[in-house]
N, C-alpha and C positions, 0 to 999 in steps of 0.2 A: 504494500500500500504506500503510496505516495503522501506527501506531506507538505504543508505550505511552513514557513517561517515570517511569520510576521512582527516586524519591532515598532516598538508603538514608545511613541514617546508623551509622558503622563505628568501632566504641569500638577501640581498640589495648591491647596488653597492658597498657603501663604507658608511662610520661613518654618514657622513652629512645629510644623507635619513630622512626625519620626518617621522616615523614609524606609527604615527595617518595619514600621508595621505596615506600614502601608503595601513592602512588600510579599508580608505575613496574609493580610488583606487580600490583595490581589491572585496567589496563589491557593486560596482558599475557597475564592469564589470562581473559582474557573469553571467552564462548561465540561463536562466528565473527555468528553475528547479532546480537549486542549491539555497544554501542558506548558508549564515557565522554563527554557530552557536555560537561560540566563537573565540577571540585570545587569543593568551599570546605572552611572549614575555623572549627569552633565549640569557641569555651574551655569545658570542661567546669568544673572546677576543680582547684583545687593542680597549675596547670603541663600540666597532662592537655588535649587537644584531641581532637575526634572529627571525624574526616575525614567531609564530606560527599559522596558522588557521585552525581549525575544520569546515570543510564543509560535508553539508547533500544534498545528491544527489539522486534521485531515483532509488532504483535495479531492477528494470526493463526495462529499458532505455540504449540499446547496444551505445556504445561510449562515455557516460559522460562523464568518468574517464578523458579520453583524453581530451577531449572540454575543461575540468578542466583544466589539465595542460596547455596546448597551452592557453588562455586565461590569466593564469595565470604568464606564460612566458612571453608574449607583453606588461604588466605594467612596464612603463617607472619605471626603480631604482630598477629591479627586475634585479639580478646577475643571481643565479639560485635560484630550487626548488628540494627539497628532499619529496616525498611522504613515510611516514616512518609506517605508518598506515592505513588500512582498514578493517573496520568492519560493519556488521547489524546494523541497530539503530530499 
């Protein structure tokens, strides 16, 4: 089975946000076919950081993408979400 990799880049509300739960968060509320392959983590400015995560998703599977986002959106401390990548894995 084939797989997509999607890295989603995830703005927080504001400075205060603990980024470890949010990643605690994130990985918790995933669609049962997704999976957090990795994070990182990019200085925005004034103190602000925007959590990166590489998620693996099934390409055969119509809607993921979306479940993704929308799932991704409803974590409390989550501003917005920039999906900036999608590829085969």
């Amino acid at each position: 089975m084939t797989n997509v990799l999607v890295s989603v880049k995830i703005f927080p509300t504001d400075i205060t946000i603990d980024l470890n739960q949010l990643k605690q968060q994130i990985e918790k509320s995933m669609p049962k076919e997704a999976s957090v392959r990795k994070f990182a983590e990019e200085p925005i400015a004034f103190g602000l950081s925007a959590l990166i995560a590489h998620i693996l998703i099934p390409e055969d599977k119509s809607g993921e993408l979306e479940k993704l986002e929308n799932t991704i959106r409803k974590i409390e401390g989550v501003n917005s979400i920039d999906i900036f990548m999608v590829q085969r894995w």
